[in-house]
N, C-alpha and C positions, 0 to 999 in steps of 0.2 A: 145366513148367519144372523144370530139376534146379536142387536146392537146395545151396549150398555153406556153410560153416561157415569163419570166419578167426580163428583164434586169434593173437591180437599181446598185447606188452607196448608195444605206443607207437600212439597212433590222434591225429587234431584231437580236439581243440583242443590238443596238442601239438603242437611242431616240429622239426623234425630229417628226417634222409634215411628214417630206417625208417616215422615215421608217416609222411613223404608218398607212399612207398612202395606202404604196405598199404593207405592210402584211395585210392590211383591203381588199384590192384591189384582195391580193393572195388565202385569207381565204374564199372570196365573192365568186371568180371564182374556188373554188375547190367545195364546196357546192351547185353549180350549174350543178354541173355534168360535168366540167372539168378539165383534166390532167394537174396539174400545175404545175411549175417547177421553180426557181428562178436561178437567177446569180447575186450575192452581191461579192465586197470585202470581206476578214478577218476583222470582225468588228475594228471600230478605231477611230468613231467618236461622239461626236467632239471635244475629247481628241487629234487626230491625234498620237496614240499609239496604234498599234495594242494589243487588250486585254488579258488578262492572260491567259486565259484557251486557247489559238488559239496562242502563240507564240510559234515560233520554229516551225510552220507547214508553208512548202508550199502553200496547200489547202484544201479541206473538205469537203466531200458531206455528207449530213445527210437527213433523213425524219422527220418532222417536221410537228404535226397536218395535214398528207395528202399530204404536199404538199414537192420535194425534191428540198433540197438547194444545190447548188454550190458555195463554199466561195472560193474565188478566190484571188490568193497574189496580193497584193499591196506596192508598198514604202510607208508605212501611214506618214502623215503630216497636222499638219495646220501652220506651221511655215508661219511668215507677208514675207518670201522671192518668190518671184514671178517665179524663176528659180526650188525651190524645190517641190511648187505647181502644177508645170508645169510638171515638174520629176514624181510626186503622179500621176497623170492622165494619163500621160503615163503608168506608168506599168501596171497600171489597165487595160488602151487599151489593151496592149500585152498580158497581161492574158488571154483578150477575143479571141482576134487574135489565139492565141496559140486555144483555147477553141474549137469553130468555126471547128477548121479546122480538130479534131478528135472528135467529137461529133458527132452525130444526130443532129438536130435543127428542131424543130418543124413548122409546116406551119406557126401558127400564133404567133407572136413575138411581146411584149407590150416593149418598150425602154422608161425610162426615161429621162429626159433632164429639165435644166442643170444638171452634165456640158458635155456640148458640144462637146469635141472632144470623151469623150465616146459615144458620143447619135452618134456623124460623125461616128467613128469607126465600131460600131454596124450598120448602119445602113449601109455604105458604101460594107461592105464586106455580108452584109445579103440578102442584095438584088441582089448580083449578083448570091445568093443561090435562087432565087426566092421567097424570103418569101415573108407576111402579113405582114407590118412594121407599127405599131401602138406606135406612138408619143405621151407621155406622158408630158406633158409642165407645166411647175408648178413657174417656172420666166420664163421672156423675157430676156434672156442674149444674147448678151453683152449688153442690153441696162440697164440694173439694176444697172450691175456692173457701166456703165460710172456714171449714177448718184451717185453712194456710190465713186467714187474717185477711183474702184479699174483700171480704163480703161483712158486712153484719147485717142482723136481722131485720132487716130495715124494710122500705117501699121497692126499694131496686132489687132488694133480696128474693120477695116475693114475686114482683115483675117477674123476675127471672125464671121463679119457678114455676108460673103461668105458663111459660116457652117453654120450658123442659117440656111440659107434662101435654101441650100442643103437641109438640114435637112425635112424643113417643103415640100420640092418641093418635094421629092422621096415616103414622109408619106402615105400609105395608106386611111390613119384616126388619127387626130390628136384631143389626149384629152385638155379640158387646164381648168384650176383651178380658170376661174372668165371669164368674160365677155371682159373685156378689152381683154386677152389675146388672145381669139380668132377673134376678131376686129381687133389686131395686124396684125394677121395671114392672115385672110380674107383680109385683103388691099394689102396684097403681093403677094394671089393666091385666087381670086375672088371665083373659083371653087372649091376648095380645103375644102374634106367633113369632118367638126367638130362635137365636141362633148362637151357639159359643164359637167365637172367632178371635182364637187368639196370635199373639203377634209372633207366630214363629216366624225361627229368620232362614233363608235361601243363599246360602253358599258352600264351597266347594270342602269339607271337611279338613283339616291339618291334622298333620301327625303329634300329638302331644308332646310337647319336653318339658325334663324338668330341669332348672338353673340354676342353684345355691346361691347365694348371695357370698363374694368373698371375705365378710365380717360375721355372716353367722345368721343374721339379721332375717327376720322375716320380711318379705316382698312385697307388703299389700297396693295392688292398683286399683283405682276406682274410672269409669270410662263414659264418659256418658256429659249431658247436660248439667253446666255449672249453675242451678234456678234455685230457687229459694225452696222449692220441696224437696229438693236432694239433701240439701245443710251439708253442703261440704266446707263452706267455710268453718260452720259448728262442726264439724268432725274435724277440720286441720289443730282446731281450739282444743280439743276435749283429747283428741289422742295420748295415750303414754307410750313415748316413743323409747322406752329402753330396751327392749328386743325387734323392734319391728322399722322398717322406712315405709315412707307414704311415697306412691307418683301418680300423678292426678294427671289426667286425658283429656280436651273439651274446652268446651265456650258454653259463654251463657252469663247472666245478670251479675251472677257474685264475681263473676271470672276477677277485676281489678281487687276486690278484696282479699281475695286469695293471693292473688301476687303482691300485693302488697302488706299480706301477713307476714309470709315466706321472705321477703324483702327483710323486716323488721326483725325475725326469727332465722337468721343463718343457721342459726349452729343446729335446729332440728332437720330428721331427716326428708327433710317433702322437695320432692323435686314436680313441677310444673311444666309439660312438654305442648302447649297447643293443643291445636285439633289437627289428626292427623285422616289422611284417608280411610275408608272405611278396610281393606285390605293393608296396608301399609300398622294398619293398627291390630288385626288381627294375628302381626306377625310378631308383635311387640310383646302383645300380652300374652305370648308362652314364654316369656323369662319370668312371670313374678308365681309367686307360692299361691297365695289367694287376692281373687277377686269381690270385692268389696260392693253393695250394696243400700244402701243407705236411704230410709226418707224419714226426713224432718219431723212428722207425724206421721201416725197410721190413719194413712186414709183410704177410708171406706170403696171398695171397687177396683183400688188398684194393684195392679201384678205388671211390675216391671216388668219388661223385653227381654232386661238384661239377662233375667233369669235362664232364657232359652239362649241365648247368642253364646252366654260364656260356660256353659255347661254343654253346648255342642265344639265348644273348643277345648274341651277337658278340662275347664278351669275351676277349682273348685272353688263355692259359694259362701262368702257369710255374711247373711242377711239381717240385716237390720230394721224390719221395717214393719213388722205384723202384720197381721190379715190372709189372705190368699196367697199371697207368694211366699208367706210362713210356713203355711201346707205344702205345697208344690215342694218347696225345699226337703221338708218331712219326707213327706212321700214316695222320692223319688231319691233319696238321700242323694244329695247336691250339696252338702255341707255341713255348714254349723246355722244355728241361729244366736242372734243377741236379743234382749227384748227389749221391741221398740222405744226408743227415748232414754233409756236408761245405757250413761254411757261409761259407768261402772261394770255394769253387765257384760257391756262389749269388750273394754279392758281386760276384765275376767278372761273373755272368753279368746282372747289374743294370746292371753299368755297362755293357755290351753293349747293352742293350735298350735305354737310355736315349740314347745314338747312332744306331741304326738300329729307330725305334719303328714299331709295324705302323699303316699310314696305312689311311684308310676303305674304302679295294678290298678290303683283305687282312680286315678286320675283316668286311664283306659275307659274303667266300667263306668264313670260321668259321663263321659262322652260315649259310650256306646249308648248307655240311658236316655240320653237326649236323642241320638237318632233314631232309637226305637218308639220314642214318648213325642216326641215333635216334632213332627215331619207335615211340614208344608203343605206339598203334594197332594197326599191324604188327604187333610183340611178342605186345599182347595178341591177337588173332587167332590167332596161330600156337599160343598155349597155351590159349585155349580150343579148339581142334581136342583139340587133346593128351588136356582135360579130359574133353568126351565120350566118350574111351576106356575110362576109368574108371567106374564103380559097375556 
């Protein structure tokens, strides 16, 4: 069996679209009849606390469903300071640095990216092992960052985009998680052979229902990472909550702000539940009407998860966010759109929905939509062909 290598900075017991990504991705590729192996940090995110059960450890190989882990130390953080961020990413490079250089490493090696100086790290010292170096792209960084405010144009801007374009120049085979992304990629290395790998999700289908609300009220949930490109706390601000309640799902940087909106705003309807299991929450979110979608800007590359996760549960969409998963919405009719930034538009488009809401027929053919349209499986079959071209 050919052995593969997955370099991530997000794996379970973590949550989010990238870990369930890379263990969809790890679980795909051991079932297939290859040797898998991971290299994750000490879990930490996006608490930026390394977890209970893994403090006071260095690091930790374990077997795992088939496939073995390497949790590897990290200085965990998500602190807003830009020096200690920088500090987090580092140790983690050196972890691998250290790794690398008493290890085996297998031919063929799958790298994550962002962030960037690990996907540099990994890639720079891998290749001069001779490997297979398969580029996993899932944002366009530094160019995300310059639009979210975390970047200007500056010396470190540029730096960065040195490593991107290292990155994608050295890549054997680069995956990317929307269309844009590899368009990116394509105008910087004409030749440079791609892959669309997107983030469909892997679980057991539910039965759709539908739940009224006993005031009338429309249902909107939103589920996912509380970070500064979602703007949930801008959306708990901007909302007109005369026909509709808000209930928000998740952890992440605004998390205190939001509760502490909510705190100061009783009398609107936002109710705030944690983070729940990743099942425990798929059960949740067949009682609300629609499922909500939001990013702070339209940024270039990206096509939420969510798209595929909540339209494989029947949930109908309304999308806030332009770009590619504007289309995918369109095209596959998943909902409504708003247009991005504009949250008059969205208002509009609430009270619209709340008049003419999607009744159980319409909710069925989303979810039948999705099974037919993103199916995992598929995917992974078609890229493991790919794989075996390789080593």
């Amino acid at each position: 069996m050919k052995e593969v290598l997955i370099i991530t900075s997000y794996f379970p017991p973590e949550t989010g679209a990238a870990s369930n990504r890379i263990f969809h991705l790890a679980e795909g590729l051991q079932k297939r009849n290859f040797t898998v192996s991971v290299i994750t940090p000490l879990p930490n995110y996006p608490t930026g606390k390394i977890f209970k059960e893994y403090k006071g450890k260095f690091n930790k190989t374990s077997v795992e469903n088939n496939v073995k882990i390497h949790r590897l130390w990290i200085y965990a953080s998500n602190s807003k300071n830009k020096i200690l961020r920088l500090f987090s990413m580092l140790s983690y490079s050196f972890s691998l640095i250290w790794f690398f250089a008493f290890n085996k490493i297998p031919k063929i090696v799958i790298i994550q990216s962002p962030p960037l100086l690990v996907a540099f790290t990994s890639m720079f010292f891998l290749k001069k092992k001779s490997r297979k170096l398969i580029l996993n792209v899932s944002d366009l960084w530094p160019l995300s960052g310059l639009v979210l405010g975390a970047f200007e144009k500056n010396l470190t801007y540029k730096l960065l985009k040195k490593i991107e374009r290292f990155n994608y120049k050295i890549a054997d085979l680069i995956l990317g998680q929307s269309n844009e992304i590899l368009t990116h990629i394509t105008s910087l290395f004409p030749k440079k052979e791609t892959f669309l790998y997107r983030n469909y999700p892997d679980f057991e289908t539910l039965k759709s229902e539908v739940k009224v609300s006993s005031d009338g009220k429309l249902k909107i949930v939103y589920a996912g990472l509380l970070g500064v490109a979602q703007g949930i706390f801008k959306l708990c601000q901007k909302l007109n909550y005369e026909n509709i309640e808000l209930h928000i799902y998740g952890a992440g940087s605004e998390q205190g702000k939001i509760e502490a909106f909510i705190k100061s705003n009783q009398h609107l309807p936002i109710t705030y539940y944690g983070e729940l299991t990743r099942n425990k929450l798929h059960k949740e979110l067949q009682q609300y009407d629609v499922a909500i979608i939001p990013l702070l800007k339209r940024i270039y590359g990206s096509v939420p998860s969510k798209i595929f996760e909540y339209s494989k549960l029947g949930l109908p969409i309304l999308y806030f966010g332009g770009g590619e998963g504007e289309n995918i919405i369109k095209k596959h009719n998943l909902g409504w759109i708003a247009k991005a930034g504009d949250y008059y538009s969205l208002n509009m488009m609430l009270d619209r929905i709340k008049k003419n809401k999607f009744d159980l027929g319409q909710r069925k053919q989303i979810q039948e939509t999705a099974t037919k349209n993103f199916d995992l499986d598929i995917q992974l079959e078609k890229f493991t062909k790919k794989l075996k071209t390789l080593g």
